[in-house]
C-alpha positions as a LaTeX table, in Angstrom:
\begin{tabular}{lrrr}
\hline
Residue & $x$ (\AA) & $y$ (\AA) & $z$ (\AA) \\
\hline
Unk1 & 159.96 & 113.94 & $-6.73$ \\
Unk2 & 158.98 & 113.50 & $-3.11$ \\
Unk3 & 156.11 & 115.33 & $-1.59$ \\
Unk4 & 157.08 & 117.69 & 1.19 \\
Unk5 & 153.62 & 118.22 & 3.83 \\
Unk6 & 153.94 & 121.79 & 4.93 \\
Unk7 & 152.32 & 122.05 & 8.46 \\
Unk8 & 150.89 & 124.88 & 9.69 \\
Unk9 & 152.41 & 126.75 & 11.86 \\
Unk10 & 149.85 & 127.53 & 15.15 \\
Unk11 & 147.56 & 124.60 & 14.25 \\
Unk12 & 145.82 & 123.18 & 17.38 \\
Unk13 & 146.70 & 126.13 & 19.39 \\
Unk14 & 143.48 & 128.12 & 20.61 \\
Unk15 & 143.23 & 131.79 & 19.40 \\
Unk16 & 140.36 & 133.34 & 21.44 \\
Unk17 & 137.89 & 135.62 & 19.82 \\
Unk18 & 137.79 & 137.82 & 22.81 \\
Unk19 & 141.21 & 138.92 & 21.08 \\
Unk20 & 140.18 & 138.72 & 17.33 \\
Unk21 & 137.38 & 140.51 & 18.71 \\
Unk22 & 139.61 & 143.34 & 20.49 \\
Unk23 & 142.02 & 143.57 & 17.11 \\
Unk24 & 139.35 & 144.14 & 14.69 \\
Unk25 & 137.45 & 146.65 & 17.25 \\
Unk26 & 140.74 & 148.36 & 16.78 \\
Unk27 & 140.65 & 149.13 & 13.29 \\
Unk28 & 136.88 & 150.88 & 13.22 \\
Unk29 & 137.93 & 153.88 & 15.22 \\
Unk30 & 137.07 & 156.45 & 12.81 \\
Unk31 & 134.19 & 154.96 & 11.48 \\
Unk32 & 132.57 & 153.95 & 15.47 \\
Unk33 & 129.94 & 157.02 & 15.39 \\
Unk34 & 128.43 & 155.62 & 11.82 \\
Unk35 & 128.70 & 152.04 & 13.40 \\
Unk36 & 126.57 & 153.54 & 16.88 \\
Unk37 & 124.76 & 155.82 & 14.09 \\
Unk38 & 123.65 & 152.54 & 12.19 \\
Unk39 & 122.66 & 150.30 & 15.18 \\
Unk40 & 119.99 & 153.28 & 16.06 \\
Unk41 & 118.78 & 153.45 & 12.95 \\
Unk42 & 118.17 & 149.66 & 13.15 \\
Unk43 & 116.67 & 149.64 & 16.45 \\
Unk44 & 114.36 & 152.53 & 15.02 \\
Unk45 & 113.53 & 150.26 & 12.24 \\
Unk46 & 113.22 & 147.31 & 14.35 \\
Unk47 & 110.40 & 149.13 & 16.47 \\
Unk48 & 108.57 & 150.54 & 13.33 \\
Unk49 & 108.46 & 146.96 & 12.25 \\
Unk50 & 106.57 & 145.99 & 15.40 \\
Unk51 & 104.19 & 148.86 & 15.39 \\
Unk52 & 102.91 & 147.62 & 12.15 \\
Unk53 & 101.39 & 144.75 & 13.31 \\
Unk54 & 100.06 & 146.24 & 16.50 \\
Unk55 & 98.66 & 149.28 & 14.91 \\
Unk56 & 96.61 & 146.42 & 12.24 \\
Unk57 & 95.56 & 144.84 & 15.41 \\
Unk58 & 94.10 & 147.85 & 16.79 \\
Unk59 & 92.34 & 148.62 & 13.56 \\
Unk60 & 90.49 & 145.16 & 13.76 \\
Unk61 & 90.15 & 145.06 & 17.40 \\
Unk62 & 88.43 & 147.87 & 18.47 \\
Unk63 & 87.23 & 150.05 & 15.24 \\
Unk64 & 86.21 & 147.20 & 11.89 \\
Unk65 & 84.98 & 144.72 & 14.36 \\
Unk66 & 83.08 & 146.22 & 17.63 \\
Unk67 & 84.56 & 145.27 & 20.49 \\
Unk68 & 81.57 & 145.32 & 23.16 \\
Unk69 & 80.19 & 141.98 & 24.07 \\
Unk70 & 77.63 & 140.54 & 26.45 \\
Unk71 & 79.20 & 138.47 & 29.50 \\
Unk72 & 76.23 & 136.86 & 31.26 \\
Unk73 & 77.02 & 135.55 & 34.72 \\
Unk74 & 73.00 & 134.39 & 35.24 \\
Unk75 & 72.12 & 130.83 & 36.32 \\
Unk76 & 74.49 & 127.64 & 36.35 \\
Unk77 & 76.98 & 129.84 & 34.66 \\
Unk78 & 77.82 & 132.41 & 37.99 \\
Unk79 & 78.50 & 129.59 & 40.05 \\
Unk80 & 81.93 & 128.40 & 37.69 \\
Unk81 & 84.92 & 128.54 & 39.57 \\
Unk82 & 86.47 & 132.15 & 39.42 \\
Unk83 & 83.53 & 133.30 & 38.21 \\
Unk84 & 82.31 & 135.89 & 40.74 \\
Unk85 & 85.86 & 137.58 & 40.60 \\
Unk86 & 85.48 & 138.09 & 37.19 \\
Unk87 & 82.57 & 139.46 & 37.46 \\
Unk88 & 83.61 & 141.87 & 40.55 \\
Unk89 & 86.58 & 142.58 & 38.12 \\
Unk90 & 83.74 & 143.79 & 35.77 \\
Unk91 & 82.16 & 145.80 & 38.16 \\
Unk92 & 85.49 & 147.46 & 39.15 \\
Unk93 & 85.76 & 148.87 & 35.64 \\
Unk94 & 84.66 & 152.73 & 34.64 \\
Unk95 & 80.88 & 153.04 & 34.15 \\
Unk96 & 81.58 & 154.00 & 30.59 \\
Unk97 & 83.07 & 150.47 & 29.31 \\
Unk98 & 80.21 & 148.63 & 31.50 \\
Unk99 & 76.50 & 148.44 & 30.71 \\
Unk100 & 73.99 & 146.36 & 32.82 \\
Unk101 & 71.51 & 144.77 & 30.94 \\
Unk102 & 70.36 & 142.71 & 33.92 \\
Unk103 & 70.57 & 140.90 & 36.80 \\
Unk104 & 73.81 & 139.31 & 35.96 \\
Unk105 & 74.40 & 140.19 & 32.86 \\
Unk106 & 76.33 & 143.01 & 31.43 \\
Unk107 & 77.55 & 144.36 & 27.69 \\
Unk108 & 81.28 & 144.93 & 28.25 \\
Unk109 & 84.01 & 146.34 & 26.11 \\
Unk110 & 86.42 & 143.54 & 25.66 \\
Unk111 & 89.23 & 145.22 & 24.77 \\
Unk112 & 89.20 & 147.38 & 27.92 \\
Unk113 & 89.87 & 144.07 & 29.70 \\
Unk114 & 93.71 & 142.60 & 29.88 \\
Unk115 & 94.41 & 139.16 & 28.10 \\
Unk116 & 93.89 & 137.20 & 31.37 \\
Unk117 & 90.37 & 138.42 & 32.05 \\
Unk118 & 89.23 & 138.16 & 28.63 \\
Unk119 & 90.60 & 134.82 & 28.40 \\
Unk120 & 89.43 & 133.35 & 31.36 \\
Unk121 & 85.67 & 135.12 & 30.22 \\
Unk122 & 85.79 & 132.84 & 27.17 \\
Unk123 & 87.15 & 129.01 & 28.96 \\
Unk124 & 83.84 & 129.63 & 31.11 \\
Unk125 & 81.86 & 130.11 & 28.68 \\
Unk126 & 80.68 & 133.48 & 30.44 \\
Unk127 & 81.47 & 135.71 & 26.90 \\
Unk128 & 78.79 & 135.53 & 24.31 \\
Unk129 & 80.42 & 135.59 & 20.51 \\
Unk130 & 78.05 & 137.93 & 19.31 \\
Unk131 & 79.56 & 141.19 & 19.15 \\
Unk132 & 78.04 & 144.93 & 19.46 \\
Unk133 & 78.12 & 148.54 & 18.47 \\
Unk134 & 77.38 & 150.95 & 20.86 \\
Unk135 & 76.18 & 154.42 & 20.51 \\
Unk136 & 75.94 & 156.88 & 23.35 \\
Unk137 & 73.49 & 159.72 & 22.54 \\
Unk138 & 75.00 & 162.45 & 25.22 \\
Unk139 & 78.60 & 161.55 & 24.46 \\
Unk140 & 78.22 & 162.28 & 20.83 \\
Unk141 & 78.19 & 166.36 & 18.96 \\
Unk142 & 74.89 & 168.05 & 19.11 \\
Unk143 & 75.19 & 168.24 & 15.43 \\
Unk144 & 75.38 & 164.05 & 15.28 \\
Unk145 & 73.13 & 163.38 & 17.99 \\
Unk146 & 69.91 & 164.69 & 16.24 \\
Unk147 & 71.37 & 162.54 & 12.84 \\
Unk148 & 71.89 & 159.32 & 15.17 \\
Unk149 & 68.99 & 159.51 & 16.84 \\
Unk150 & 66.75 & 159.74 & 13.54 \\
Unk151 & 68.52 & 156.13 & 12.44 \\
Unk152 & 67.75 & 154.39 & 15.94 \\
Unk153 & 64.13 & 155.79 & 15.51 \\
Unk154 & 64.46 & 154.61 & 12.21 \\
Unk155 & 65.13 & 151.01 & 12.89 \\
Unk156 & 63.48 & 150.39 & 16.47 \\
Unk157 & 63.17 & 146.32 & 16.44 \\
Unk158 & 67.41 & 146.35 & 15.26 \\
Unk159 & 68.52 & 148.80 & 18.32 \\
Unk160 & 68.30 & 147.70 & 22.30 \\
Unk161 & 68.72 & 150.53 & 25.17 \\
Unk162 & 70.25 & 150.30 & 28.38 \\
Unk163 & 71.93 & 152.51 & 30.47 \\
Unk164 & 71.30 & 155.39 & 28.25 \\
Unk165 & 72.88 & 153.91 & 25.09 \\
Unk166 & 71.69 & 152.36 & 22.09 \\
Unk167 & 73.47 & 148.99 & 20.94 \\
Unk168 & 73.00 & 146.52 & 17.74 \\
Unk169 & 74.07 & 143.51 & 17.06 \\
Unk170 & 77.26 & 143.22 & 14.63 \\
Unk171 & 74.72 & 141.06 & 12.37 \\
Unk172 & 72.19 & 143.59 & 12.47 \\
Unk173 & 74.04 & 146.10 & 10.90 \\
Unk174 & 74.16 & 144.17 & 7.62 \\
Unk175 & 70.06 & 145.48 & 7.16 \\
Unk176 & 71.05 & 149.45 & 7.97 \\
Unk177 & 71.28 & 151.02 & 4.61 \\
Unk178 & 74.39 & 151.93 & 3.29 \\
Unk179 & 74.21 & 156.21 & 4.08 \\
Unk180 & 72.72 & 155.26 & 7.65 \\
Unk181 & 75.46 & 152.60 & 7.98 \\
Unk182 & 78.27 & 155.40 & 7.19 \\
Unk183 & 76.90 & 157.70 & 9.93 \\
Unk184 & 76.33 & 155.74 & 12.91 \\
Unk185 & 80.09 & 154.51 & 11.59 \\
Unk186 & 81.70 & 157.59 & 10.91 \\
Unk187 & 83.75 & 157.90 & 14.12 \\
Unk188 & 85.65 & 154.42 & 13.23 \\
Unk189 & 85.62 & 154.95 & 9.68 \\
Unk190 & 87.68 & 158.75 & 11.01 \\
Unk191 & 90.03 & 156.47 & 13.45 \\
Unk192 & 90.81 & 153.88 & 10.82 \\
Unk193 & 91.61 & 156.41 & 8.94 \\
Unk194 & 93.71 & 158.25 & 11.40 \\
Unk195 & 95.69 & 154.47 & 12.07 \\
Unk196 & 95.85 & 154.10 & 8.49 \\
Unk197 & 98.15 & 157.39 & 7.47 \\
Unk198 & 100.00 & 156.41 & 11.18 \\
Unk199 & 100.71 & 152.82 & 9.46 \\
Unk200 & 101.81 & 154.49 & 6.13 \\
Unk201 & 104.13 & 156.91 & 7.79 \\
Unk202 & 105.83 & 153.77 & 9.52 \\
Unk203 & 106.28 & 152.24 & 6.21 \\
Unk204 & 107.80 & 154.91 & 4.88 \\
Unk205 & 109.79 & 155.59 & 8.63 \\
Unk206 & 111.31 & 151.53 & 7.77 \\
Unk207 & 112.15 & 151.97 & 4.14 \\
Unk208 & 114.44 & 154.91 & 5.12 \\
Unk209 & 115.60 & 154.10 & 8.37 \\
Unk210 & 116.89 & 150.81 & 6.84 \\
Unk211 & 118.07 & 151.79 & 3.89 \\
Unk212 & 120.09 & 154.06 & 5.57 \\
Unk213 & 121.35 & 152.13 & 8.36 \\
Unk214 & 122.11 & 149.80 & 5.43 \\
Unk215 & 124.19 & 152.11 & 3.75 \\
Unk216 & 125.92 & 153.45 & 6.86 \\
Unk217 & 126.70 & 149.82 & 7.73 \\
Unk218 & 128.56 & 148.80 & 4.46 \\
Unk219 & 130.19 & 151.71 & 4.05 \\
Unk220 & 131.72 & 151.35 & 7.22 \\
Unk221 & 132.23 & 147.87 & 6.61 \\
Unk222 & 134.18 & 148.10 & 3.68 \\
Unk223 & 136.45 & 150.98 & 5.14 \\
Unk224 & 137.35 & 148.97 & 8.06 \\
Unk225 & 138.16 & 145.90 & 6.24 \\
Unk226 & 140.05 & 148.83 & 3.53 \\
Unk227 & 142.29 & 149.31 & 6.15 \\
Unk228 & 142.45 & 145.44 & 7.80 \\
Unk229 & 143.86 & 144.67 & 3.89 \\
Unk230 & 146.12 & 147.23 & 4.22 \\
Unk231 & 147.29 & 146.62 & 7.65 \\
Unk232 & 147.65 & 142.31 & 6.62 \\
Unk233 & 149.63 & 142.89 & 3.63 \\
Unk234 & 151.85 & 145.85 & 4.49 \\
Unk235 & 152.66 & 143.19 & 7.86 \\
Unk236 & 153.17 & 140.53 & 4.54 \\
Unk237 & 155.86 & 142.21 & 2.81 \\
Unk238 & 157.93 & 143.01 & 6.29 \\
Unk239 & 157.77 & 139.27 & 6.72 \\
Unk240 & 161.55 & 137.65 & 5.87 \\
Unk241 & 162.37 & 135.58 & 2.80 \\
Unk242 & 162.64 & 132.53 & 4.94 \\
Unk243 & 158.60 & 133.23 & 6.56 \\
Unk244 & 157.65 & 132.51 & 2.66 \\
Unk245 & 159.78 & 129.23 & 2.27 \\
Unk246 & 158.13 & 127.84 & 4.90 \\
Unk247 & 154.38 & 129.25 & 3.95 \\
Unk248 & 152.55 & 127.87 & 0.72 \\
Unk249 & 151.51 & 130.49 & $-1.45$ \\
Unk250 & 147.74 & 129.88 & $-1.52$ \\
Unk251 & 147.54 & 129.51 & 2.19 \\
Unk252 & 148.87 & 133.44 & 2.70 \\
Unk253 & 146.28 & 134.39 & $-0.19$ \\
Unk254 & 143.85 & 132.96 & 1.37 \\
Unk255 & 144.18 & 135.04 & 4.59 \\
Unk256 & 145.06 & 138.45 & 2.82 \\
Unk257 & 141.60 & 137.83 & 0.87 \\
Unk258 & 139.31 & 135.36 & 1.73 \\
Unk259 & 139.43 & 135.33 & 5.13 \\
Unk260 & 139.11 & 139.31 & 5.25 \\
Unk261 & 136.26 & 139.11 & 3.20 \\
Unk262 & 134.67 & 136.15 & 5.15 \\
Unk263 & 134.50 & 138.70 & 8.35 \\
Unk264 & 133.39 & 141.67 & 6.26 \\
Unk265 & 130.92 & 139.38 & 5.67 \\
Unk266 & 130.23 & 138.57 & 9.55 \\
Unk267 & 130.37 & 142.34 & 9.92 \\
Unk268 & 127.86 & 143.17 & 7.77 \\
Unk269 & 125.49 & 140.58 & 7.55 \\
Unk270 & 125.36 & 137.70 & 10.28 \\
Unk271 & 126.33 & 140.17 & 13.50 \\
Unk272 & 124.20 & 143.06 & 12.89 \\
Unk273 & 120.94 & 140.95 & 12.14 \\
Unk274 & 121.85 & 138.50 & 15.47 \\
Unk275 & 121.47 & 142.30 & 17.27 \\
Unk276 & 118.28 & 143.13 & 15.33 \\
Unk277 & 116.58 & 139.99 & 15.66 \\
Unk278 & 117.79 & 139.88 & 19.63 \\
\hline
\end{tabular}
């Protein structure tokens, strides 16, 4: 029995997906406000995602590990390259985020300072890595000051003044005992607290805004393609007797199934993380 080769029909000519693109964009009219419903919900998600990781950041940055640092521009070290800008740039800042210690030499709050700056402080070796907690007597409740004031009496030789304000050393603090520790702490310990239930609420904001833009999406999904099947095979049965002769069997399966599910799968899955991740 001879073996007949059934070509097919179409093959080598190019379709363009601008016009798959337009047909299937056809079939998702009434479903388009849960598709535009489900692509902000995944751009809300998207942006809760990133928070996490900056709110963390902030938690380290400027409350669990103080952020004030000397930046000493005395002796050999002034004269670097760039050197007396950054130090003018230091100058520039507001009083509050700036104490002089000396002639050149200055106990700054790093993470006032932009990237650059604070960068370029730590190539020329200008930054010390010793780090600092500073207290401000006037800028603190009458009811704390009185309390604050009885722990820097308490330990003189740990606590340096300048300025008006009272810094240690972030080694130092290891020898304050644990109650005095908790007080002169007790405004970070309140805003890690405060970034802590923000962080939990954007956990919570990601589990449902993606499980609902999840939902939205496949159930969408899987109407459009509903009515894509329905469309292809209804088009199948108008088809003539002789449009089957010519056609193997598997091959026309293959699109009325297969292929339908392969772009429910696009829909769902590869094109709608693409956007996320973009």
């Amino acid at each position: 029995m001879a073996v007949t080769e059934v070509e097919e029909p179409g093959r080598g000519r190019k379709t363009y997906d601008l016009k798959i693109i337009k047909w299937l964009y056809g079939f998702s009219g009434p479903y388009r406000k849960y598709l535009f419903l489900s692509l902000a919900l995944m751009l809300m998600t998207a942006a809760l995602e990133l928070a996490v990781p900056y709110i963390a950041k902030v938690a380290v940055d400027k409350y669990i590990y103080p952020s004030w640092r000397v930046a000493s521009f005395e002796g050999e070290a002034g004269k670097k390259p760039g050197a007396e800008e950054l130090e003018n740039k230091l100058l520039a800042l507001d009083p509050s985020l700036v104490i002089k210690l000396g002639a050149g030499s200055y106990l700054v709050d790093m993470s006032s300072l932009g990237n650059e700056d604070r960068s370029n402080l730590e190539k020329l070796g200008l930054a010390g890595s010793e780090k600092f907690l500073v207290v401000k007597p006037e800028e603190l409740p009458a009811k704390d000051r009185a309390e604050i004031g009885g722990i820097i009496g308490k330990y003189p030789t740990a606590f340096g003044e300048a300025g008006g304000a009272y810094y240690i050393s972030y080694g130092a603090l290891k020898g304050l005992g644990r109650a005095d520790l908790l007080t002169l702490r007790s405004e970070e310990i309140r805003e890690v607290g405060i970034l802590a239930a923000v962080l939990f609420l954007c956990l919570i904001g990601i589990f449902i805004f993606s499980s609902a833009f999840t939902y939205l999406l496949n159930f969408s999904g899987h109407r459009i393609m509903h009515r894509v099947r329905t469309e292809v095979f209804a088009r199948t049965l108008r088809l003539p007797q002789s449009f089957f002769d010519k056609n193997p069997v598997g091959r026309l399966t293959t699109r009325v199934t297969s292929d339908v599910n392969a772009i429910n799968e696009m829909y769902t899955s590869v094109a709608v993380q693409f956007v996320k991740d973009v």
